[in-house]
C-alpha positions, 0 to 999 in steps of 0.5 A: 660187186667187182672190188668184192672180188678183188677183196676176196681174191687178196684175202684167199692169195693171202691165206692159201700163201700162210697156209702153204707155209704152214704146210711146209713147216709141218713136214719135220726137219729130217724130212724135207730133204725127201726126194722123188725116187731119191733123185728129184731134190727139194729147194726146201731142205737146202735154203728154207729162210730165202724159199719162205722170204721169196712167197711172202715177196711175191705174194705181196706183189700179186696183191697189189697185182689184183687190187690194180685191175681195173674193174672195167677190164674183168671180162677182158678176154686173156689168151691162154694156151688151152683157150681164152679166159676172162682176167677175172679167172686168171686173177684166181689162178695164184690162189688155186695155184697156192691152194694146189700145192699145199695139198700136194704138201699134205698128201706126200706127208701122209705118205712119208714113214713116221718114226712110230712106223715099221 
């Protein structure tokens, strides 16, 4: 049952990382320089090809991170600042993590004036 999950969470880290790029190549060219209050800037709009390279990098690495853990150490207690957590939870956390900012992605484009609008 255990290598079950391990395939799971490579197949989910795998998706939310296509579909996180995905998101952000949906935003058009002319808005991913959009900052925060005009402030706060976007790593997106000033070096996308090294942004890209660097999640299919490491999304990589924490496949081959989770298909690593050994079955027997699934319930091994992780501390973590708001309490202890089984590694098997930590383990999600890259896939959440991906699937948590996509959404992010996706409602601040909502948000950004199309050119049809007034």
């Amino acid at each position: 049952m255990a290598k079950h999950l391990h395939d799971f969470l490579a197949r989910a880290t795998q998706k939310a990382s296509a579909d996180l790029e995905a998101a952000l190549l949906r935003l058009p060219g002319d808005k991913r320089d959009w900052a925060a209050f005009g402030r706060a800037k976007t790593e997106l709009a000033q070096n996308r090809d090294a942004l890209l390279s660097l999640l299919h990098a490491n999304t990589q690495k924490v496949i081959a991170a989770l298909n690593a853990v050994a079955e027997e150490d699934l319930n091994v207690a992780v501390p973590m600042p708001w309490g202890p957590m089984a590694l098997s939870e930590v383990m999600a956390y890259p896939y959440w993590n991906m699937s948590y900012h996509e959404g992010q992605i996706n409602y601040i484009a909502a948000l950004l004036p199309r050119g049809d609008d007034r």
